[in-house]
VEXDREN-2710 file (C-alpha; in Angstrom, 1 decimal):
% VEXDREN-2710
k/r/px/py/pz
1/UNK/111.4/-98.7/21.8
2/UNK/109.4/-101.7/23.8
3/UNK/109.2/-103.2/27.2
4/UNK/112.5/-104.7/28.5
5/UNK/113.1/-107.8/27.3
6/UNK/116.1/-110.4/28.9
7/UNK/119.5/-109.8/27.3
8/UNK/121.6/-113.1/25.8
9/UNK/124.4/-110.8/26.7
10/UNK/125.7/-108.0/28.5
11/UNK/128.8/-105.6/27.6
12/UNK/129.8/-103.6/30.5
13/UNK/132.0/-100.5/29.4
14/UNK/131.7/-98.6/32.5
15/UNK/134.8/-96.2/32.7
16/UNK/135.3/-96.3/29.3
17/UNK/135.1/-93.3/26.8
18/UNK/134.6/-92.5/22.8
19/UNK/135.0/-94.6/20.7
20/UNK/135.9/-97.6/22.7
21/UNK/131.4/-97.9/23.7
22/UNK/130.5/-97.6/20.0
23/UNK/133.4/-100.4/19.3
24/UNK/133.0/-102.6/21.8
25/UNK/129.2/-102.5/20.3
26/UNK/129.5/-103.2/17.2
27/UNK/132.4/-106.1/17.3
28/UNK/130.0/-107.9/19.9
29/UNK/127.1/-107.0/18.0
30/UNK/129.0/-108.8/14.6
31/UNK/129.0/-112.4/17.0
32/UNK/125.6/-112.2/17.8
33/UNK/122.7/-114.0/15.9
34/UNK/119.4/-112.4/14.8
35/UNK/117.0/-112.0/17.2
36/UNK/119.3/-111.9/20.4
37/UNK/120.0/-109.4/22.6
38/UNK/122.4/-107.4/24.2
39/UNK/122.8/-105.0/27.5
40/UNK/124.9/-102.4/27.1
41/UNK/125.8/-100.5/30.1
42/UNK/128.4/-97.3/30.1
43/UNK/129.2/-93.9/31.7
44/UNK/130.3/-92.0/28.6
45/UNK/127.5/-88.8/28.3
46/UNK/128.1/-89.3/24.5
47/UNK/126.8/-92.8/24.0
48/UNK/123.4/-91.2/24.3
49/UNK/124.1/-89.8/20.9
50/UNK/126.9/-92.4/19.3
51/UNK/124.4/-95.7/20.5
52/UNK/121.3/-94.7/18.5
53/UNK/123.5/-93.3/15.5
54/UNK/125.2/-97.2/15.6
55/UNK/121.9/-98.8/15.7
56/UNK/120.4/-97.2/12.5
57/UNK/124.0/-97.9/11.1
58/UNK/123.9/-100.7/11.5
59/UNK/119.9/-101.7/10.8
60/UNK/119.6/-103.1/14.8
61/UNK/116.7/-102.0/17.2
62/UNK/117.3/-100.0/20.2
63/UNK/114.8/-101.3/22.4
64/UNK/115.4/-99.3/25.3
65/UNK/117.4/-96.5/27.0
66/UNK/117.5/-96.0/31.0
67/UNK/119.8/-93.8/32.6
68/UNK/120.4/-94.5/36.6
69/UNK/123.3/-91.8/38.4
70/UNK/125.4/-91.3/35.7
71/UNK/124.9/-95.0/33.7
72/UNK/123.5/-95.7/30.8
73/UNK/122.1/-98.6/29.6
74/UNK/121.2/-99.7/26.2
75/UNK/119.2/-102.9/24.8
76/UNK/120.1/-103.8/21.6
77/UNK/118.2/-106.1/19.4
78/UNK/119.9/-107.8/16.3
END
């Protein structure tokens, strides 16, 4: 994981639980392009597991967790 870098685009999945995160992910990550970014912010507890397990999946690079009162976010690297 490196420094946080500016997201092209951000997926806010606040409220929402297994396996609509993992999902909502991967469909958004299957528009992106290579290189671009997204911020992925949620409330689930089990995204701290489900995220990383999508990312080496899928071959993308989780370039960063934070967790602030409950929220998770992710940055995802394509």
């Amino acid at each position: 994981m490196t420094e946080k870098k500016t997201p092209n685009r951000r997926l806010d999945l606040l409220g929402f639980f297994c396996p609509i995160p993992v999902h909502e992910t991967r469909k958004a990550l299957s528009e992106m392009s290579k290189g671009e970014i997204i911020e992925v912010v949620g409330d689930d507890p089990e995204t701290m597991h489900d995220m990383p397990a999508l990312c080496e999946r899928l071959g993308v690079e989780l370039l960063k967790i934070t967790e602030n009162s409950g929220e998770y976010t992710f940055q995802i690297q394509k």
